[in-house]
N, C-alpha and C positions, 0 to 999 in steps of 0.2 A: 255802783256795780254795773258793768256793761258785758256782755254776753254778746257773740256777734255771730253762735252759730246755732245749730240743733243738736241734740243730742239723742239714740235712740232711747227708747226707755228701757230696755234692759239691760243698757250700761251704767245707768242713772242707778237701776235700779242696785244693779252689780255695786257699783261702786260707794251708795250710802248702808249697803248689808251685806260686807265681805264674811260676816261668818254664816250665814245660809249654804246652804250646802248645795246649789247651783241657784241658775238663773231663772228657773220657773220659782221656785220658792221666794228669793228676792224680789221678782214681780209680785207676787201674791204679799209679800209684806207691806210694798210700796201701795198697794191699791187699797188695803186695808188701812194703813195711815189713812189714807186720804178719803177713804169712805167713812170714816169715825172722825175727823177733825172738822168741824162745821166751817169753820173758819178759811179752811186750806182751800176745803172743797169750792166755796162761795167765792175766792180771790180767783180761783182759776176756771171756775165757769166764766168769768167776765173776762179772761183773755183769751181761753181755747178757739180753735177756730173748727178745728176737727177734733171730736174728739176718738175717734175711730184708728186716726195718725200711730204709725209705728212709732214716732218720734216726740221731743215736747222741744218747741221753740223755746229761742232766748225769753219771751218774756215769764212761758210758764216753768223755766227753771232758775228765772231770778225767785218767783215767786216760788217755789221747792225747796232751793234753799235758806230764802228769810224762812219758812218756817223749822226745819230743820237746825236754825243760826249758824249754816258756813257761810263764810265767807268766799269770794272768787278765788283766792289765792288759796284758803284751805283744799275748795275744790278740786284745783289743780294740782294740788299734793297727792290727791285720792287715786 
């Protein structure tokens, strides 16, 4: 899987919780995932570089979606 851009995170977010009822709620789901999954959280501390960024680089949304299980081409459906 190769990723070659960024993505913000509240289209990330938009995009894996289209039934939330906007984009603040979507963020608050996404953050929740990943403040509860040990596992999520530990793979992407070792790639963030900011974690403060509006945005999540290619590598921490390769790692977003192995755990979620899309794929790049699912992604791109979304």
């Amino acid at each position: 899987m190769a990723f070659f851009r960024t993505i913000l995170k509240q289209d990330l977010a938009g995009k894996l919780y289209p039934q939330s009822s906007n984009v603040n709620a979507a963020m608050q789901l996404l953050r929740k995932e990943i403040k509860h999954s040990p596992a999520l959280n530990n793979q992407l501390n070792l790639v963030t570089r900011n974690r403060r960024a509006h945005y999540y680089t290619h590598k921490e949304l390769e790692v977003i979606l192995k755990h979620f299980c899309i794929s790049q081409e699912e992604f791109e459906l979304l």
